[in-house]
N, C-alpha and C positions, 0 to 999 in steps of 0.2 A: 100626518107624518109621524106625532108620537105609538099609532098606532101598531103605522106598518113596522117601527124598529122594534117595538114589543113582538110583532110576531119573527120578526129576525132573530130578537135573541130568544124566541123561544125555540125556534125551530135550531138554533146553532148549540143549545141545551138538548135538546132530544137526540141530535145527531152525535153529539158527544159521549152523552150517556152508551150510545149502542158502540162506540168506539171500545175495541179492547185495549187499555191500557199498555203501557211500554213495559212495564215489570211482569206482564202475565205472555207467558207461552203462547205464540199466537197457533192460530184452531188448526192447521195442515200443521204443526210439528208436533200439536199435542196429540193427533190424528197417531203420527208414527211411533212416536212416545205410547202411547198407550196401548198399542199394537204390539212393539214390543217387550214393555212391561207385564202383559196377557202370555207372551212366549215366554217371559224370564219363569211366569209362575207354572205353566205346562213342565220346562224344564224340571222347577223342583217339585212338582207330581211323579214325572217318573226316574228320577231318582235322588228319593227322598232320602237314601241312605248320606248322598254327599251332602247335602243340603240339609242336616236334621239341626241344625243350629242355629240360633237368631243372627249370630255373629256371618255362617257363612249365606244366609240366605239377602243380607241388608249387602255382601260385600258384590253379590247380585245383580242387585240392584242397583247400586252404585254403578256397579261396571257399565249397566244398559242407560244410567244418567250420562254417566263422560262423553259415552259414543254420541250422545245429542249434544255434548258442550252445557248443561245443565245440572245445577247442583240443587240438592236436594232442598235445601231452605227455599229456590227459584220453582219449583215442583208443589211442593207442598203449598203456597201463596198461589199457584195459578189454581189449582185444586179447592182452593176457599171460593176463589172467584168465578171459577167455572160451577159452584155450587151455589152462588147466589145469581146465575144466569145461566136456565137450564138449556133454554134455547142453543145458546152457545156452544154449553156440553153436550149435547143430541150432537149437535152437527160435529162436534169433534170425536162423538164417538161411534158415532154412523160412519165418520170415516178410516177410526181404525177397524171396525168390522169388514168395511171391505177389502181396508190393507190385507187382513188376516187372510180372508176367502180369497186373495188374489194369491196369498204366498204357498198358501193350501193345495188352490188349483196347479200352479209351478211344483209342487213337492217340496216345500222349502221345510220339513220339517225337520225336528232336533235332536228328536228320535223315532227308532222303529221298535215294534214287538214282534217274538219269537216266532215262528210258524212249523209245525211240526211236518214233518216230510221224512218218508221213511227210505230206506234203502243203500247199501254200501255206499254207492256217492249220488250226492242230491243236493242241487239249486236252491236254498233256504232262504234265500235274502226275500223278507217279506212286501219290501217296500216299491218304490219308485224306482229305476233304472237310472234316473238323471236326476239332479238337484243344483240348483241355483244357491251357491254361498254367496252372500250379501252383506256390506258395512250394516244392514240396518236388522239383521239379528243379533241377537243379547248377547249370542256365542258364535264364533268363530268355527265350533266343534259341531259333528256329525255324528252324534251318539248313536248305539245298539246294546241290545241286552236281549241274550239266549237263555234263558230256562228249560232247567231238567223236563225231560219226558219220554215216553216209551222207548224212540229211537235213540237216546245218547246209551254210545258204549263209550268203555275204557280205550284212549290213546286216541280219540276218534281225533281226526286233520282238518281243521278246517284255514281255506285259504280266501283273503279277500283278494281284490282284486277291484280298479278305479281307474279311468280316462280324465285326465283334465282336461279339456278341450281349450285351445285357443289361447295357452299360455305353459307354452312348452318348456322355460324353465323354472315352472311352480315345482317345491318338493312339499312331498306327503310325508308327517309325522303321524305315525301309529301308538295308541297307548293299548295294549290288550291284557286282558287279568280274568283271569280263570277260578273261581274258589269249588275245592272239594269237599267232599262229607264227612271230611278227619280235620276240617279246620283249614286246612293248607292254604296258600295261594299262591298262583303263579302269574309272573307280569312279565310282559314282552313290550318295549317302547323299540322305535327303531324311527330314523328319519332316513326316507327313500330318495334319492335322487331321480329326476327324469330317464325316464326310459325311451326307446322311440316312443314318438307318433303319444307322446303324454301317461304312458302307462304305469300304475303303479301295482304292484303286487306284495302281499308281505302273508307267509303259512307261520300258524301260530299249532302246535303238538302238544296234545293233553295228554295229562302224565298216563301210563298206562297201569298203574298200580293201584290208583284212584277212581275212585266215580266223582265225575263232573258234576257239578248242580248248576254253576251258571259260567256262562262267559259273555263279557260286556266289555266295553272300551267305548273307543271313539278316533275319529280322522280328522285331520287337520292340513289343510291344503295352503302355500305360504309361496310366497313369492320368492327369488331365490337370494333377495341381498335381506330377505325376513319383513318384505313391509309388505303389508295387507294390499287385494287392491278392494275397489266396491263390487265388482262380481268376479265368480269363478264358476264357471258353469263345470260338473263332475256329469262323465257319461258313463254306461256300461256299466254301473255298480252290480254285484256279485259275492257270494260268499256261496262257497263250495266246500259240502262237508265230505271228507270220505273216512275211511274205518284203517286202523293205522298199519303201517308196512315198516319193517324191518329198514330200510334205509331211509324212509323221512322220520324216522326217530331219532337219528343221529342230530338232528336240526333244533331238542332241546339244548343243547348245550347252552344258547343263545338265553336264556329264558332263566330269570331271576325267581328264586325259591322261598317263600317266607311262611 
């Protein structure tokens, strides 16, 4: 009898040991957690101009804490523990590797690079047609960044253009900013309302007096009383550049000069 309780409590000790703790992250949040966290740091890779701070790169990361409900002192303690139980950690981050490849496969990315394409008007958008916005990215936003090359002229037009699909009174907030080779910059923010059938469109006019070096921004798709939902799926993404005409020039007026 003293035997078998000996191997009870032994066996009730070894079961316990493999239990994860109530104070540690359990393994499928730390999975999406660190999925995330892997996107926040993609983000400030490419563009490390906003992000060149300790201060803005930690407010980051914060941001991709809240969205889990997880505060950083709660982060840092599962991280000690997921590090004296590797086992644990593998399966937690085997399973943000596949979150990533799953978000990868969807297009869920946070940004695109530039693709050169020549000719008065030409199809430039390098990426994905469609994109899945998601609670469980870092950022809300759909960044782009254009660099100089052969084919940018002076005043060249380029126009985006986006489908929300399946939530007809989401509106699209646009940030675009253009910087020249005399310093200059030019920024275009605008919040679109629904259009039919989900459409959003916004033409951004580069000065014609200047040579262009980059234009970058980002989109922002929002519900229309401003509250997020967990998906937004975006179709027909598009950016049309063409070479500039005498009446969509009149369309800088809109466009802040600094």
């Amino acid at each position: 009898m003293r035997k078998l309780l000996y191997i009870i409590i032994v066996l009730v000790a070894v079961c316990s040991c493999k239990r994860t703790p109530g104070y540690v992250i359990k393994t499928d949040e730390m999975s999406a957690l660190l999925a995330d966290m892997h996107m926040a740091e993609a983000v400030v890779e490419n563009d490390y101009g906003s992000y060149s701070t300790d201060s803005s790169r930690m407010a980051l990361k914060q941001a991709v804490l809240e969205r889990h409900g997880v505060t950083l002192e709660q982060f840092d303690t599962s991280l000690v523990w997921y590090g004296h139980n590797i086992d644990e950690y593998l399966k937690a981050y085997d399973g943000a590797i596949a979150l990533l490849k799953e978000r990868q496969a969807s297009a869920s990315s946070a940004s695109v690079l530039a693709m050169s394409i020549g000719g008065d008007s030409a199809e430039v958008w390098p990426g994905s047609r469609y994109m899945v916005l998601s609670d469980r990215l870092p950022s809300p936003m759909v960044g782009f960044d254009f660099k100089q090359d052969d084919n940018f002229e002076r005043g060249d037009i380029y126009t985006f253009r986006i489908k929300v699909l399946d939530n007809p009174s989401a509106k699209v907030k646009w940030n675009i900013a253009a910087d020249y080779d005399d310093g200059r910059l030019d920024v275009l923010t605008l919040n679109i309302s629904p259009q039919q059938s989900g459409w959003s469109e916004v033409t951004f006019v580069s000065d014609s007096t200047r040579m262009l070096n980059r234009i970058r921004g980002h989109f922002e798709v929002e519900t229309d009383d401003g509250a997020k939902t967990d998906e937004i799926w975006v179709d027909s993404i598009s950016l049309v550049r063409r070479r500039v005409t005498p009446e969509m020039y009149q369309q800088r007026f809109r466009i802040k000069q600094y």
